[in-house]
VEXFISE-657211 format. One record per residue (C-alpha): residue in one letter; y, z, x. Coordinates in steps of 0.05 Angstrom, whole numbers, plus 32768, in hexadecimal, padded with zeros to 4 digits. Each point is the difference from the previous one (the first is absolute). Layout:
BEGIN
+------+------+------+------+
! rest !    y !    z !    x !
+------+------+------+------+
!    A !    Y !    Z !    X !
...
+------+------+------+------+
This chain:
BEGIN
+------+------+------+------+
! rest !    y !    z !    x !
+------+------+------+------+
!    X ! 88F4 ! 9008 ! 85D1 !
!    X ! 804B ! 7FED ! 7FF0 !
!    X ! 8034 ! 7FD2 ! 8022 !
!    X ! 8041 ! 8000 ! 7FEE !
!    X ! 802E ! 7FB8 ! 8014 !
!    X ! 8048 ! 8009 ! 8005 !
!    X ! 8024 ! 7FC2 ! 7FED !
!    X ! 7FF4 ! 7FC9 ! 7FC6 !
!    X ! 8012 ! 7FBB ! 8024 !
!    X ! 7FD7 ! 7FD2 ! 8016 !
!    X ! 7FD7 ! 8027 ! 8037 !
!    X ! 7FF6 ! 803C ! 7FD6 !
!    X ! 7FE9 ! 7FCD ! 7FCC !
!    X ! 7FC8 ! 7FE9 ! 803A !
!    X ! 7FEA ! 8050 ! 8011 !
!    X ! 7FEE ! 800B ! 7FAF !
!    X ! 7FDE ! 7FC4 ! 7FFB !
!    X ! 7FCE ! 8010 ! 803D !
!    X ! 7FF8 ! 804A ! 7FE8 !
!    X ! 7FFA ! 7FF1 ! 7FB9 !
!    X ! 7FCF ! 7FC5 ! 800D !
!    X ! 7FDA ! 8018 ! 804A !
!    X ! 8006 ! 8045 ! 8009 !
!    X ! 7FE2 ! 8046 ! 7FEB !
!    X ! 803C ! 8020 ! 7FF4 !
!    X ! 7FFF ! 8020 ! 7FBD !
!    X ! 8049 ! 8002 ! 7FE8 !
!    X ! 8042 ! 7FCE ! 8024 !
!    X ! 8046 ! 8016 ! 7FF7 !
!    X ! 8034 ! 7FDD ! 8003 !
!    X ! 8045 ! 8014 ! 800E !
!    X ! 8047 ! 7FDC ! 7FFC !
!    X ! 803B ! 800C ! 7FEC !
!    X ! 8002 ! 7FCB ! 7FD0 !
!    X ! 7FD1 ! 8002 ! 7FB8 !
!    X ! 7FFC ! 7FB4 ! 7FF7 !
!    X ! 7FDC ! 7FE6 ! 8047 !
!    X ! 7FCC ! 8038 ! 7FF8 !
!    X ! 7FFA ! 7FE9 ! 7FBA !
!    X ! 7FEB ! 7FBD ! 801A !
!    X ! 7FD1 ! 8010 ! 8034 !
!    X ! 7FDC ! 802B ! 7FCB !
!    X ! 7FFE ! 7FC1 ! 7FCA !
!    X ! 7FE3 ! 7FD5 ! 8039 !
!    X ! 7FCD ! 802C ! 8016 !
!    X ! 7FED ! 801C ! 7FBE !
!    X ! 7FD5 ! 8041 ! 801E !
!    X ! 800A ! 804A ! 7FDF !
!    X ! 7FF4 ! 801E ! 8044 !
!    X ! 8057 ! 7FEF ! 8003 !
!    X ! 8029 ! 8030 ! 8006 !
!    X ! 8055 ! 7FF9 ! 7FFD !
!    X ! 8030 ! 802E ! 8025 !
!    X ! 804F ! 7FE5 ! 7FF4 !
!    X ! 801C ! 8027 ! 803A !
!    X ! 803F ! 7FF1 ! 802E !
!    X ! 7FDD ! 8011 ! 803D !
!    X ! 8047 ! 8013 ! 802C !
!    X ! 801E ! 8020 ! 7FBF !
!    X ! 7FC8 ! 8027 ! 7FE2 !
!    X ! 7FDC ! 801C ! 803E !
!    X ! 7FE9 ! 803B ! 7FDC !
!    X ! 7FD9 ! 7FD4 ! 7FC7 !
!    X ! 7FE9 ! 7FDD ! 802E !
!    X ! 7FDC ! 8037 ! 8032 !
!    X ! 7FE0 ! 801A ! 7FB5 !
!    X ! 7FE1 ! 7FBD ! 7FF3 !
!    X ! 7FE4 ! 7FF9 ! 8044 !
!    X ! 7FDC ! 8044 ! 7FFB !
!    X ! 7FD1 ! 7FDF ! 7FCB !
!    X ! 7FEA ! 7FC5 ! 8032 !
!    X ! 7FD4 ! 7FFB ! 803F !
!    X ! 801F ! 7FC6 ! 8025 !
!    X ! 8040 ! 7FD9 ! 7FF1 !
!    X ! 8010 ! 7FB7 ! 8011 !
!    X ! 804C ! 7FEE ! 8012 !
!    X ! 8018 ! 7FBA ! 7FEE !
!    X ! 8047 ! 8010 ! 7FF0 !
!    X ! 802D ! 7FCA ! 801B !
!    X ! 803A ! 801A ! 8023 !
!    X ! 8001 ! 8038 ! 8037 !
!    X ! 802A ! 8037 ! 7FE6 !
!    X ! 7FC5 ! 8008 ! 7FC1 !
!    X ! 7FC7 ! 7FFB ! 8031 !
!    X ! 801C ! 8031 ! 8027 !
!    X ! 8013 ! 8031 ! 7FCD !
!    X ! 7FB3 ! 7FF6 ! 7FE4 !
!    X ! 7FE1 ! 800E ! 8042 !
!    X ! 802C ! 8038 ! 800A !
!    X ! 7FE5 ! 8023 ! 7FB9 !
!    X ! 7FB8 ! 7FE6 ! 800F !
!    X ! 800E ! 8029 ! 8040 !
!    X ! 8018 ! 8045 ! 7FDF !
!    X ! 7FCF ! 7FFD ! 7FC7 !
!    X ! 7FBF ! 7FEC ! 802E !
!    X ! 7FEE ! 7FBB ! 7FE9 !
!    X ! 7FDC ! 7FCC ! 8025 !
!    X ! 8025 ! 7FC4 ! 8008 !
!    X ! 7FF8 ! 7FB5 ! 800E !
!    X ! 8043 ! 7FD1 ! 800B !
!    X ! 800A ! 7FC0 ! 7FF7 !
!    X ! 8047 ! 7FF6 ! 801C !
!    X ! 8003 ! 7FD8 ! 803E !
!    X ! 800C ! 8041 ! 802F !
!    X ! 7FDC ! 802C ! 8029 !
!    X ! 801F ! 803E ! 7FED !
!    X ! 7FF8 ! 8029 ! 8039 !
!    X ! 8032 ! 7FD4 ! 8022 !
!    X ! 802D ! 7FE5 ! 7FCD !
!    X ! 8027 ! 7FC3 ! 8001 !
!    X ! 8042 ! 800C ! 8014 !
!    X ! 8029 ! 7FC1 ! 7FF1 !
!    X ! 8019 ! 7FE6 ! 7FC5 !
!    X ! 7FE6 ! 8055 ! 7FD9 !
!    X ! 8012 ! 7FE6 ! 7FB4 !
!    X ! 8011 ! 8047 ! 7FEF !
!    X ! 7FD1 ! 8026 ! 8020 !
!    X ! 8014 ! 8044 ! 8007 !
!    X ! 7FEE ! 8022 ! 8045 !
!    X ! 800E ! 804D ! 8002 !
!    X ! 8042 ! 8016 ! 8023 !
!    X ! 7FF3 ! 800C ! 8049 !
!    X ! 7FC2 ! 7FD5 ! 8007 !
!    X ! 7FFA ! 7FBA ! 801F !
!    X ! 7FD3 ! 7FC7 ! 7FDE !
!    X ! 7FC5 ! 8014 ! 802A !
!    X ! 8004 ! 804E ! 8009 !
!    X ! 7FFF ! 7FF4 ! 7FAC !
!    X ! 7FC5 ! 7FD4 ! 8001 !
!    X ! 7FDE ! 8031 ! 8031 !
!    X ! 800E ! 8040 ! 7FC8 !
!    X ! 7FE2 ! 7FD8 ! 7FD1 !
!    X ! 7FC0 ! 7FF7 ! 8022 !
!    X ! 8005 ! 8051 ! 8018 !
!    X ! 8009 ! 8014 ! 7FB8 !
!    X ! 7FC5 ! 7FCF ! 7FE8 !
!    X ! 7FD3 ! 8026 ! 8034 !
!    X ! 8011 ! 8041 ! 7FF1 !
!    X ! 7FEE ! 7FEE ! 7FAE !
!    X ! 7FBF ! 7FE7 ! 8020 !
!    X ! 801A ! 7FB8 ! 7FDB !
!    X ! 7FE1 ! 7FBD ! 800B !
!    X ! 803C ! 7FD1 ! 8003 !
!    X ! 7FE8 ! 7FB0 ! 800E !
!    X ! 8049 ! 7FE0 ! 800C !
!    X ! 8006 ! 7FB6 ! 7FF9 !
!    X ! 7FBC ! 7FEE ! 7FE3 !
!    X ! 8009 ! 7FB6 ! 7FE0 !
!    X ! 7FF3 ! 7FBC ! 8012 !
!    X ! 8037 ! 800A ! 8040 !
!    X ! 8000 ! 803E ! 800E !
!    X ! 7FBB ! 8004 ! 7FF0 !
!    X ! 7FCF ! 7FD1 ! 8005 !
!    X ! 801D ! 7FE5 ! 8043 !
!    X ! 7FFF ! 8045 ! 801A !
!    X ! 7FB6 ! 8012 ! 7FF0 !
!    X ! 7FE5 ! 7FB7 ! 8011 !
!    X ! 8026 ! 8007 ! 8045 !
!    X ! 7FEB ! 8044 ! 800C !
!    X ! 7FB6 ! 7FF4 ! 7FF5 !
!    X ! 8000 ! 7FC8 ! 802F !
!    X ! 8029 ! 8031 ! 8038 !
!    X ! 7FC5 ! 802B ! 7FF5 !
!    X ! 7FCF ! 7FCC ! 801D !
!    X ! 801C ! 7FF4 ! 803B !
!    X ! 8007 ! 8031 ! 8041 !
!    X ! 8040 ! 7FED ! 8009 !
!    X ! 802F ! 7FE8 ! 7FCA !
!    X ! 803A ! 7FD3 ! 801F !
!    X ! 8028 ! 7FE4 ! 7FBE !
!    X ! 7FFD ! 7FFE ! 7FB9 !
!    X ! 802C ! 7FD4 ! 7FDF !
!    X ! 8000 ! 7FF5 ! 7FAA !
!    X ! 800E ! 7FC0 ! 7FE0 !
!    X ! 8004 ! 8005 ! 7FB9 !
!    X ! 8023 ! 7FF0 ! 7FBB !
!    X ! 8008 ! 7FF1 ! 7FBD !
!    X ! 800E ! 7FB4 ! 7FE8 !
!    X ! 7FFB ! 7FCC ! 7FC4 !
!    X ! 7FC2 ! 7FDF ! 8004 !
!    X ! 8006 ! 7FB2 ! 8017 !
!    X ! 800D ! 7FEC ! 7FB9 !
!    X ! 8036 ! 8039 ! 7FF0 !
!    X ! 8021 ! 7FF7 ! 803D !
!    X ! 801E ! 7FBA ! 7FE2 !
!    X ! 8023 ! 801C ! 7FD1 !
!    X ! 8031 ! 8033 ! 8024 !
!    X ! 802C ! 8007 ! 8033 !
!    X ! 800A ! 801A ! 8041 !
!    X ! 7FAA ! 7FF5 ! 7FF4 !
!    X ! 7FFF ! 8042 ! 7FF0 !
!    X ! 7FEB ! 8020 ! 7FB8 !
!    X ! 8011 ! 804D ! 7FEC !
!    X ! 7FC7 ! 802D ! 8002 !
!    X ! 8021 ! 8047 ! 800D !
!    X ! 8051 ! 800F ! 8006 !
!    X ! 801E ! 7FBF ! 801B !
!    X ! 8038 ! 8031 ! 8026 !
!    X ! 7FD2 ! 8031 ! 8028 !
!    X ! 7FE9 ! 7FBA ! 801A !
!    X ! 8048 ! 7FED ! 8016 !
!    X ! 8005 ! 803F ! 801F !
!    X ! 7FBB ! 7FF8 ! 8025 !
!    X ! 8020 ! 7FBA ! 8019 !
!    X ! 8038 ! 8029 ! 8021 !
!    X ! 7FF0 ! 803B ! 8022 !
!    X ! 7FE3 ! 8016 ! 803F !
!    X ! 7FBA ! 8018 ! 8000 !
!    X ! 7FD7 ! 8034 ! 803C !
!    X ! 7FD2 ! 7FE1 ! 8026 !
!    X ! 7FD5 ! 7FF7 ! 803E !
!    X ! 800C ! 7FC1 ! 802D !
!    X ! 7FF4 ! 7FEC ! 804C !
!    X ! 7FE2 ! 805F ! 7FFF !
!    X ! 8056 ! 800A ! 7FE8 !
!    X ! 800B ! 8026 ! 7FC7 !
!    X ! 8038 ! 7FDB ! 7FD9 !
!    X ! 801A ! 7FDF ! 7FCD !
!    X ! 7FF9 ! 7FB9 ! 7FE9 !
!    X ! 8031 ! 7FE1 ! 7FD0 !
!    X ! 7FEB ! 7FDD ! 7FC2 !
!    X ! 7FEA ! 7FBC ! 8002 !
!    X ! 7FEE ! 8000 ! 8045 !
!    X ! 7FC9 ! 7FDA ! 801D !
!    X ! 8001 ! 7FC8 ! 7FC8 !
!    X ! 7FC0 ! 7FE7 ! 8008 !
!    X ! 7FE1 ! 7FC4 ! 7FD5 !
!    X ! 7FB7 ! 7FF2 ! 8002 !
!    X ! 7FC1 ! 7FE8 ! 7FD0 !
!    X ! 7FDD ! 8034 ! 7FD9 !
!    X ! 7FBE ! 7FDC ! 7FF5 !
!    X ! 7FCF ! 802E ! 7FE8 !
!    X ! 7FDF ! 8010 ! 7FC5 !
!    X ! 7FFD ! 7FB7 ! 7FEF !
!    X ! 8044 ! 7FEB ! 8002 !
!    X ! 8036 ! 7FE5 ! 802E !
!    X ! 8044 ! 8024 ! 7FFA !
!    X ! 803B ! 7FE7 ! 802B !
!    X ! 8023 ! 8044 ! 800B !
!    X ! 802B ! 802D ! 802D !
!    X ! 8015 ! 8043 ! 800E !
!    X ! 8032 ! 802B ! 8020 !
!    X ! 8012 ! 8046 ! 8010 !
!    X ! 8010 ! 8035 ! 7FC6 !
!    X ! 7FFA ! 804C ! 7FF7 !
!    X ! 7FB2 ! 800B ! 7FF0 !
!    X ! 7FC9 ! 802D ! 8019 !
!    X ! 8033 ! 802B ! 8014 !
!    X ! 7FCE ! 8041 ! 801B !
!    X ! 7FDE ! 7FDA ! 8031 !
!    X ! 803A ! 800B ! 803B !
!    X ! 7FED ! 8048 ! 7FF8 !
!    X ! 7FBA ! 8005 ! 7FE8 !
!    X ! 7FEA ! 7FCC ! 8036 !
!    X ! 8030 ! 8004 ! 8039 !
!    X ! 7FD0 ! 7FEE ! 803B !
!    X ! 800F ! 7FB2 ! 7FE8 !
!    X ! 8017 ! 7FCE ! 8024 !
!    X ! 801F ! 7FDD ! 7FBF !
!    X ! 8000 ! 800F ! 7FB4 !
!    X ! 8029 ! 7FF1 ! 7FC8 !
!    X ! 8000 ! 7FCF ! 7FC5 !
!    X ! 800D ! 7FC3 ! 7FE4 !
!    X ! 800E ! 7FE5 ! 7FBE !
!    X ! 7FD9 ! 7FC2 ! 7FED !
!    X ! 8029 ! 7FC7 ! 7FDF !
!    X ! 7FFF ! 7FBE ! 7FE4 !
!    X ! 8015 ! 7FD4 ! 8038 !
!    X ! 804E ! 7FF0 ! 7FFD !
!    X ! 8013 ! 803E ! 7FE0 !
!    X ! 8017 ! 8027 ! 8039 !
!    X ! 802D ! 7FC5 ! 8019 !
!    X ! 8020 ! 8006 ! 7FB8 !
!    X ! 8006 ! 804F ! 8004 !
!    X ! 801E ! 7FF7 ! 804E !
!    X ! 8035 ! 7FD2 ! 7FE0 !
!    X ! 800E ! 8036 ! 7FD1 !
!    X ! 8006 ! 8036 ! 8033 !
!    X ! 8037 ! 7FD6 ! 8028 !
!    X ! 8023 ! 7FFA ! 7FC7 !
!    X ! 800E ! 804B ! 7FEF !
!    X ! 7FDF ! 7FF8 ! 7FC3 !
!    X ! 7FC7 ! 8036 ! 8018 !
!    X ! 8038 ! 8033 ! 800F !
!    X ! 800C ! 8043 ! 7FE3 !
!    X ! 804D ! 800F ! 800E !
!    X ! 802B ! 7FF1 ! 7FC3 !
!    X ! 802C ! 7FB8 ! 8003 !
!    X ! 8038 ! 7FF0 ! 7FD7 !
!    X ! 7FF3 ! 7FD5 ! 7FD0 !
!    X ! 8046 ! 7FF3 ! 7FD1 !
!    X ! 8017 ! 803D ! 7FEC !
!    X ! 7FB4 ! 8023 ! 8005 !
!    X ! 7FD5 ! 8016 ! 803D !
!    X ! 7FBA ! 7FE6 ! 8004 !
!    X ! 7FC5 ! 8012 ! 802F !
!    X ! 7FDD ! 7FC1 ! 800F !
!    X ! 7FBC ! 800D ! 8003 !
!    X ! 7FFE ! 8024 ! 7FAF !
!    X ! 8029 ! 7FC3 ! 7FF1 !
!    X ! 7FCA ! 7FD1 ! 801A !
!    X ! 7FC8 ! 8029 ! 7FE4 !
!    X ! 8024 ! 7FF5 ! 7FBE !
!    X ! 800B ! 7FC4 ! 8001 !
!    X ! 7FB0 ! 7FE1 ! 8017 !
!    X ! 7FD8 ! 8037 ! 7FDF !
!    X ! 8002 ! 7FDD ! 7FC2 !
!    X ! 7FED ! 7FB6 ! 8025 !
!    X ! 7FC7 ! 8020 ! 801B !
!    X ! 7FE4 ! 8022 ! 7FC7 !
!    X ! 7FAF ! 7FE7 ! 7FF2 !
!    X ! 8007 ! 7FC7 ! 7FD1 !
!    X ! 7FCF ! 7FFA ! 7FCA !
!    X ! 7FB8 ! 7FEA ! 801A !
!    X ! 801C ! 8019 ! 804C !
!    X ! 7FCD ! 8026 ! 802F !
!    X ! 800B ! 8027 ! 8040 !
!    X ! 7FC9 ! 800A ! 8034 !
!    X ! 8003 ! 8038 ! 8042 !
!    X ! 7FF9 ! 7FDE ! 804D !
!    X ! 7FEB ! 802E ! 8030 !
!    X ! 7FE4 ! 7FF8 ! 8048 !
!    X ! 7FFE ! 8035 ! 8034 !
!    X ! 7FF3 ! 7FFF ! 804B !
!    X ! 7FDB ! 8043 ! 8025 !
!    X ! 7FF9 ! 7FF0 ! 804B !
!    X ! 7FE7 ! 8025 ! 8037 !
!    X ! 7FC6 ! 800F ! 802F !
!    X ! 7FBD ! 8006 ! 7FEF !
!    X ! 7FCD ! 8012 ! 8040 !
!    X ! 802D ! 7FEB ! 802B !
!    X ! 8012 ! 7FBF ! 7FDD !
!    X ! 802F ! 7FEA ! 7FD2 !
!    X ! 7FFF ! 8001 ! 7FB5 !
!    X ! 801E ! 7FDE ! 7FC1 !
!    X ! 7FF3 ! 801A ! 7FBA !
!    X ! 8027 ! 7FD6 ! 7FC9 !
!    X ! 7FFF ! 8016 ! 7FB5 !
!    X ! 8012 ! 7FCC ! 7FC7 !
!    X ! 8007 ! 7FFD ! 7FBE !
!    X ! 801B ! 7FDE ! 7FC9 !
!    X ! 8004 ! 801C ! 7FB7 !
!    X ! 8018 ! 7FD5 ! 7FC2 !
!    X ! 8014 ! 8016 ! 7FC1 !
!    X ! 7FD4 ! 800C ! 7FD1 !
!    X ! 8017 ! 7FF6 ! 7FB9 !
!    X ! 7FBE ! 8028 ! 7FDA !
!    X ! 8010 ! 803B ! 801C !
!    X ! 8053 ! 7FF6 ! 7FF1 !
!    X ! 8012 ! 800F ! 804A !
!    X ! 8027 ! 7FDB ! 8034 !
!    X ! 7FE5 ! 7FF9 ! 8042 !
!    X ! 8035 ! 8032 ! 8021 !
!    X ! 7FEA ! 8031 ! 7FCC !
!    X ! 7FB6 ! 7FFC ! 800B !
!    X ! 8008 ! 8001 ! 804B !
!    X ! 8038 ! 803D ! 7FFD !
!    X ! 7FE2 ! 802F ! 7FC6 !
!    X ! 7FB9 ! 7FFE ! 8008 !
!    X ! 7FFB ! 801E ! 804D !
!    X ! 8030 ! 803A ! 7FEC !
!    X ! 7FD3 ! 800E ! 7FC3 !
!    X ! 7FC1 ! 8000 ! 8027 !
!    X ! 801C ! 802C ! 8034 !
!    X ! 8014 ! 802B ! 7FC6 !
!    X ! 7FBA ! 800C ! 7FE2 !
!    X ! 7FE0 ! 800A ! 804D !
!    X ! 8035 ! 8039 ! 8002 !
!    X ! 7FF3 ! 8021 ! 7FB9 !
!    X ! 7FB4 ! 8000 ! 801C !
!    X ! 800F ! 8019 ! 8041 !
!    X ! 7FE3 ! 7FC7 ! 801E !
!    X ! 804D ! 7FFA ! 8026 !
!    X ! 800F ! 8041 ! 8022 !
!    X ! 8035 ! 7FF8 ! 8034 !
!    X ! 8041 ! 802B ! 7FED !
!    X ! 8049 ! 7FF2 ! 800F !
!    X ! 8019 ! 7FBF ! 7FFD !
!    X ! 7FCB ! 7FD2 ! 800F !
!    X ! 800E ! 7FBB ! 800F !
!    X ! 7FC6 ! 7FCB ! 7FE4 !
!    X ! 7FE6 ! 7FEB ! 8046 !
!    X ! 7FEC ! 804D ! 800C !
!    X ! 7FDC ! 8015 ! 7FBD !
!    X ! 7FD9 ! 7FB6 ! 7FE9 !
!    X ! 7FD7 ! 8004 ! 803A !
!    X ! 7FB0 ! 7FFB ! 800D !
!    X ! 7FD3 ! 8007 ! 7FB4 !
!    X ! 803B ! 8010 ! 7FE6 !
!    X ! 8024 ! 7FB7 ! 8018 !
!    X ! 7FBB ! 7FE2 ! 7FEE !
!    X ! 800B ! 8021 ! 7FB3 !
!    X ! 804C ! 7FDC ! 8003 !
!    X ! 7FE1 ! 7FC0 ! 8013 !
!    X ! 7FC7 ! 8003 ! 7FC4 !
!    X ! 8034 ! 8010 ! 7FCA !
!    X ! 802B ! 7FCC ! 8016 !
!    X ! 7FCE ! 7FC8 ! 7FFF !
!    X ! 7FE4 ! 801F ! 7FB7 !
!    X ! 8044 ! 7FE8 ! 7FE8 !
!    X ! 7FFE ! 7FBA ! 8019 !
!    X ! 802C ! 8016 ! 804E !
!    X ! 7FDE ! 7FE5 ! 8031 !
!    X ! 8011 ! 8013 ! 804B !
!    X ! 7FDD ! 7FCC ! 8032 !
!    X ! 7FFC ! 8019 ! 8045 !
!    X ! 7FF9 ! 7FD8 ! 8044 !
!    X ! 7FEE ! 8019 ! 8045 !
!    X ! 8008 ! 7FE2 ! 8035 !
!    X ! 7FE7 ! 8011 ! 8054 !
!    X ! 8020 ! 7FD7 ! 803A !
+------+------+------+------+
């Protein structure tokens, strides 16, 4: 069996490691458009199974559909949405099974705030989305989209509990990534860089779909600020969070709720900083004047912190989640929470985020190179880790030291 990873960051960096190290897959490519990142991973990991591809994925389309004849599943975890797109679109035309990492369900894309994407003349955002997913049938293509920690885990969790009930009423995910109580001290804004500090400005600004009160709608970001104690797995965390763009196929994969949608999970006091921030302009994206130069806020904020929140030597991150299923079971109703909590874990050379990101997208990718995943399309995680095969998640997960602890409750 082959994979093939597209991108050399930090998430691509997590996918090797769990192929290289877990897995059965015989050779892992990796592709980027850059020699030196790839060069990295392969010093860290240090396996000859590795495999490097330089490619420009939107430039070199045709080198790219030749290397993706030679694999049997590829994993996405290219950062910005104009790459993704133009990967899935090859992965499409050449007949590759796919898993994504980007935080989109792309049968219904996003469609604020594009960053380039590139949507055929003549088609809206959704009738685009929808192609996709026609094409991906038609090349009898498995295509997992947003299959992380959120998307992902929250989506699979959530949709196993939905599955226990007769009647699912809400499902609402709480989850994020954060220094651990010792980091935390040593940053601002209590917040410490674990994947591209601006995709999470833009997460803190736009609208995202969801289900609330049985309305389809919108919610805008940082809604619902919520703080509260997270006090399991041994610990006592004083915490919040508040509305943002996550778990974003739900609205259409489960529309019979009541309420879904997520929230981001923060040190408490954070969002009252990032609120402050948003009166102030300083999250906007239309140019200023500035002197004699124009300046978009938000990039100038981004450059300015990302360096002030950078991990500090000795710094750890660790991965909050806690989700809520309710509904009706025989009649009466039902609560089924998940939790977890995942540290970093220094042996292996991984942050949190990446363990809790990378590893469920490389699972899902060796259940699909042994057929053990057959849904085609575009599959959203909540509709293909299901039954043995969301028992199978849960195993692998827990072999690696991620623990899910679930809670039901019967009133």
């Amino acid at each position: 069996m082959k994979a093939l990873v597209f991108g050399a960051g930090k998430q691509a960096k997590g996918v090797v490691w769990y192929l290289a190290n877990r897995s059965d897959f015989d050779q892992i490519g990796i592709l980027s458009r850059s020699e030196g990142p790839i060069e990295e991973i392969i010093e860290f990991i240090g396996d000859d199974k590795l495999e490097k591809y330089v490619v420009d994925v939107v430039a070199e389309t045709e080198k790219l559909k030749e290397i993706m004849k030679e694999y049997d599943v590829g994993i996405n975890a290219l950062p910005t949405r104009k790459t993704c797109y133009a990967t899935v679109e090859a992965a499409i035309d050449t007949g590759l099974d796919m898993i994504d990492i980007l935080e989109e369900y792309h049968r219904r894309p996003d469609p604020y705030e594009t960053e380039d994407l590139e949507i055929p003349e003549g088609m809206s955002v959704e009738e685009y989305g929808e192609s996709l997913h026609e094409r991906a049938v038609e090349k009898d293509i498995t295509f997992i989209s947003g299959m992380g920690f959120a998307p992902g885990i929250t989506n699979f969790t959530l949709g196993e509990g939905l599955r226990e009930m007769d009647e699912g009423e809400s499902a609402i995910a709480r989850c994020g990534g954060i220094p651990d109580e010792e980091a935390v001290q040593r940053h601002p804004l209590k917040y410490m860089i674990t994947w591209a500090f601006d995709h999470v400005l833009r997460e803190y600004n736009i609208k995202s779909p969801a289900i609330k009160d049985g309305e389809m709608t919108e919610l805008e970001a940082l809604t619902d600020h919520v703080k509260f104690t997270f006090d399991k797995f041994g610990c006592e965390l004083e915490l919040e969070c508040a509305v943002t763009p996550g778990m974003p196929s739900y609205v259409y994969t489960r529309p019979e709720l009541e309420n879904t949608y997520e929230k981001t999970i923060r040190w408490a006091g954070h969002y009252d900083i990032i609120k402050e921030f948003k009166k102030c302009g300083l999250l906007d994206t239309d140019p200023v004047e500035v002197g004699d130069s124009k300046v978009i806020p938000r990039e100038f904020l981004s450059d300015l912190i990302t360096p002030r929140l950078q991990p500090k030597e000795g710094d750890r991150d660790m991965c909050v989640m806690w989700n809520t299923a309710e509904g009706k079971k025989d009649g009466k109703p039902i609560r089924i929470d998940y939790y977890m909590l995942d540290r970093e874990d220094p042996k292996m050379g991984l942050t949190s985020m990446q363990r809790t990101t990378c590893f469920p997208p490389a699972i899902s990718a060796e259940m699909i190179a042994k057929e053990e995943i057959t849904e085609k399309g575009i599959v959203a995680p909540e509709d293909c880790i299901k039954g043995p095969i969301y028992e199978k998640m849960i195993e692998k997960l827990e072999e690696v030291g991620i623990e899910i602890l679930k809670e039901k409750t019967f009133d």
